[in-house]
N, C-alpha and C positions, 0 to 999 in steps of 0.2 A: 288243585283243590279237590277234598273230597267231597261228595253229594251229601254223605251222612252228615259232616260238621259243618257243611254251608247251606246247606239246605235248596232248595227250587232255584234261588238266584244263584247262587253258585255251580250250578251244574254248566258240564260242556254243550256245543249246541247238538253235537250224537248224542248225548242221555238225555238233554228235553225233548229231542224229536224222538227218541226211543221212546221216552215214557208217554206222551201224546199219543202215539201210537199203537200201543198196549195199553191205556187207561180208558173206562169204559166208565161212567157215572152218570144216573139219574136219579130222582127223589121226585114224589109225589102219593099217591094213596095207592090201594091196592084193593083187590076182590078175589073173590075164592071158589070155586066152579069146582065144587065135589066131586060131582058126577065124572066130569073131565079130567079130574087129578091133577090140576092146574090153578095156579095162581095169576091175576093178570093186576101186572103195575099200569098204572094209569099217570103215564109221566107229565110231569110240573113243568119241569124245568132239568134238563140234563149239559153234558160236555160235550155233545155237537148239538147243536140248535134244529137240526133237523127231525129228531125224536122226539123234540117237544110236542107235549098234544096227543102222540099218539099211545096204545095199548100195547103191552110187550106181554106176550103168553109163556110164561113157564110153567112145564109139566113139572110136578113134585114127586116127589116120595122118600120115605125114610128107610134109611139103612146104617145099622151101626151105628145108633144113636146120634147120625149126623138127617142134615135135612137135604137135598140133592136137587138141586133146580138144572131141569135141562129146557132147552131152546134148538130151535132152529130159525137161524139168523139168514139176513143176504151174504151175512160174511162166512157162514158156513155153522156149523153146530158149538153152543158154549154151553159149558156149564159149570157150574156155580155149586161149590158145598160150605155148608154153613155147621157149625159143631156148637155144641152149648156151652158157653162161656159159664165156666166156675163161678161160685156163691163170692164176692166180694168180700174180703176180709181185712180192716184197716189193719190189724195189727201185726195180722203174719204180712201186710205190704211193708208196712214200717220195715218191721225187721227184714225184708228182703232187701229194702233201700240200705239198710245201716251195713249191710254185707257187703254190697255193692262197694257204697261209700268210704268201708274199710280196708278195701281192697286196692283203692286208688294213693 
């Protein structure tokens, strides 16, 4: 079975312990420390329970119209680039679907 057509429960138990092990997720608010060129998430709630609660420091800065969050972690240095997602357009989506759907 493939991951892509069965989705999470279809996966082997090497590609759920792969992706477990590569997936990093938290969600909560954030703050912005100019002076420091840092941004600090303030986590809610993440995918190990143990981050919960606390403040995760990333230095920013802009390069090539992307946004570049670095960190140093216990698990060593990450970092995170973010790019600006294009102006939403229903109707060139449409037509990208109908491409798609023409194709099959």
């Amino acid at each position: 079975m493939s991951w892509r057509r069965c989705g999470w429960r279809g996966a082997s138990g090497a590609d759920a312990g792969r992706a477990f092990k590569e997936y990093f997720g938290y969600f909560g608010t954030y703050s912005i420390d100019l002076q420091r060129h840092a941004v600090v998430h303030h986590v809610d709630g993440a995918w190990f329970p143990n981050v919960e609660g606390s403040d995760q420091l990333r230095r920013f800065r802009f390069a090539g119209g992307q946004l570049v969050l670095d960190a140093d972690t216990e698990w060593g240095k990450v970092r995170i680039i973010w790019r600006r997602a294009t102006v939403w357009n229903p109707e060139e989506s449409n037509a990208q679907l109908d491409r798609i759907s023409d194709r099959r």
